[in-house]
Each structure stands twice: as C-alpha cells, then as structure tokens.
N, C-alpha and C positions, 0 to 999 in steps of 0.2 A: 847137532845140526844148526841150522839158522832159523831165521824168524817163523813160527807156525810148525817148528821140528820137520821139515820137510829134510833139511842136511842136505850135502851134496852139494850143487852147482843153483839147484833151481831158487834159493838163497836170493842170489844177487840177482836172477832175473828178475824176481818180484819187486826187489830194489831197486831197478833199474827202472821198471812200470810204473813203482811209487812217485820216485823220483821228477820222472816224467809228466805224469798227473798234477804233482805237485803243482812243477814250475810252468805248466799251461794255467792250473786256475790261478796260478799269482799273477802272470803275465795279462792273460786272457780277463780278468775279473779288472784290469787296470788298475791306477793308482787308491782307488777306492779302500781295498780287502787291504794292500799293503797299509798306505796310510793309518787304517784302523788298529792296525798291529802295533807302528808304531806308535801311533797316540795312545793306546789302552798301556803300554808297556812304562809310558814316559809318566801317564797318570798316576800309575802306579807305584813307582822309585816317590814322584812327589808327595801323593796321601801318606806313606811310608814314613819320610823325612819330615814332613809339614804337620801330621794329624796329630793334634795335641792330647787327645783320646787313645790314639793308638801309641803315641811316644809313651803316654802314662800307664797305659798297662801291660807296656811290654818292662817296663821300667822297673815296673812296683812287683816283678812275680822274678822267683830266681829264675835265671838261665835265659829270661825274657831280650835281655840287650842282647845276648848271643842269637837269637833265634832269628830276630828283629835284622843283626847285621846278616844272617845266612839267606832273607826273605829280602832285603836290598841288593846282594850279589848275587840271587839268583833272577831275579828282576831284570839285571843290569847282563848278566850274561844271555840272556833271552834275547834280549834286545840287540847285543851285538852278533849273535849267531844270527841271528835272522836279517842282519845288514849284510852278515858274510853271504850267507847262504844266499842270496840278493842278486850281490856280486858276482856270484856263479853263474847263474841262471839269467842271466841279462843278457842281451842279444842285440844286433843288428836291427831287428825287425820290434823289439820290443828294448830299448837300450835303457840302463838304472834310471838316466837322469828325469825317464816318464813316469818313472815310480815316485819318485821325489815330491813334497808339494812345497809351493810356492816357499821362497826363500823365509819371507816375515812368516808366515805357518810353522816352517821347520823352527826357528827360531823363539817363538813366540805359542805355544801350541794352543788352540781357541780351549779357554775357560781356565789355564793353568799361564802360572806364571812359572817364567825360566829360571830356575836357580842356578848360582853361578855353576856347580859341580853338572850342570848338561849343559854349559855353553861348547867344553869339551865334546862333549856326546851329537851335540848338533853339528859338530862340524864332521866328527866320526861318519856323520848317517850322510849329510851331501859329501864329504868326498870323494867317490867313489863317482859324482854325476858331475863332477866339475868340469868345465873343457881343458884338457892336459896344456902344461906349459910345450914350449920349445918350438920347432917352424911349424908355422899355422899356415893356411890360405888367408889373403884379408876378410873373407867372411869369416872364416872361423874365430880369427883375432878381433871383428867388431864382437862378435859374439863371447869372446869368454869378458873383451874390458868390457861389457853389458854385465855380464854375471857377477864379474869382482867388484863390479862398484854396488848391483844391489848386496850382495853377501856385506859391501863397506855397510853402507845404510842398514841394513839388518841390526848388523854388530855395534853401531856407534852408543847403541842405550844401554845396552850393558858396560862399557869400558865407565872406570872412575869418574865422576864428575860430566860423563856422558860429551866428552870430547877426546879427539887425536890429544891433546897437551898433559893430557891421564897416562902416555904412554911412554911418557919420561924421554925422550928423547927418538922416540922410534918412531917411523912413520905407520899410517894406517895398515897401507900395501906391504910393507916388511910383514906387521902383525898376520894380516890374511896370509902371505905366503908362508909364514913358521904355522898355521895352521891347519894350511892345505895341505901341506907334505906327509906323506905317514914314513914308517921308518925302512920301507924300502925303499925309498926318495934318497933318505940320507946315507943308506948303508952301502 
C-alpha cells in the first residue's frame, strides 16, 4: 500500500490533501515561512563551507570529508526542491515573485555573506519570479528594465574588481541574461 498502509486509491487522496495544505500555508503564511526556509537552508551550505570548527572536525575523523560533502548536497538539494516545488504551487492569486524577497536580501542574505558558489543559486531562487522576456505591454517592459537594472546593481559587488570592465569584454545585460535563462530557454 501507500502512505499509513491504507493501499488502494485512498494513497493519493491523502496526497493530494497534503499537498493542498501544504501549498495554502506557503502561499497563505506569505513570504515570511518561504523566506525562512530559504535563509535557514543558505546558512546552512555557508556554516558547512565557512565554519572552521566544523571544516576541522569533519577533516580530522575518517570518512568525515565524505560525510561533510553528503551534508553539503543534501543541504543544497533541499534548497532546490523547495524552489521547484515553489514553482508549482505558485498562482495567479499568490504568483512566485511575492515569495521572493527583495533583490539585495536574495543576493546578500542579512548576517551571512554571499559566497561565490550561491551567486549561481541566487539567481536559481529569483528565476523563476523574473518578468519573462519577449512582447511585453509597456507597463510590463517598464517593469521587468526596473528588475534587470536592480538584479545589475545587486550583482555588480560580486563581479572581479566590483565593475562591468571584470567581464572581459561582455556587457552587464548579456551577463544577467546568460543567467536568467535556465536550460529550457536554451533547449
């Protein structure tokens, strides 16, 4: 059978009620309970990577750096199922991009500093709240060159030397757009 040996059909109705519950208190609780998730998730990958305590004694025992990188990828696949599962569950009435907090938050998360290896992952988590390329109405298009210029500003403190001329010949806006795209953009 499925969940609680029930078997049968009544399986996926309780999954489907779960399900349902779920995606009301994410939506319903607002960006609050989201946000939480992903900053506990982002602190987390960082103490991990950063805590000189933790790097040492995962280091000093056998089998410790294996453990250490299985406690990093599972950290990190948390964090990306719960952007998918997001994605899902996002609506009209309640749509990702209110889940999202402020561009410099996403980017910068209060009390942790960004390491390069989540500049990736922060664009992972807004993707998905971006306003889509292609025919816009002009309010839409004031509103996404409103988004791509803060997402520029966000981004400019982490590129080399903390300018566009770090990008070797690329402009800022190429960069954001090789970042906005995921791979079914390109496929």
């Amino acid at each position: 059978g499925g969940i609680g040996g029930t078997g049968g059909s009544t399986g996926g109705r309780y999954s489907e009620r779960a399900r349902a519950a779920l995606r009301a208190a994410m939506t319903q609780e607002g960006p609050t309970l989201v946000q939480s998730f992903w900053h506990s998730l982002m602190a987390q990958r960082d103490l991990l990577v950063s805590h000189t305590a933790i790097i040492n004694g995962f280091t000093e025992n056998k089998g410790g750096l294996k453990l250490l990188g299985y406690l990093l990828d599972t950290s990190h696949t948390q964090l990306l199922q719960l952007t998918q599962y997001l994605v899902l569950v996002a609506s009209t009435a309640h749509p990702y991009s209110e889940l999202l907090p402020d561009v410099d938050q996403l980017f910068r998360p209060k009390g942790h500093r960004l390491m390069a290896d989540q500049l990736p992952l922060a664009f992972h988590l807004c993707r998905p709240g971006l306003p889509p390329y292609g025919v816009l109405s002009s309010d839409d298009e004031k509103d996404r060159q409103t988004t791509v210029a803060k997402l520029g500003e966000a981004v400019k403190p982490f590129l080399p030397g903390q300018s566009e001329e770090a990008l070797d010949g690329l402009s800022l806006n190429f960069y954001l757009t090789f970042w906005r795209l995921s791979l079914y953009d390109i496929y």
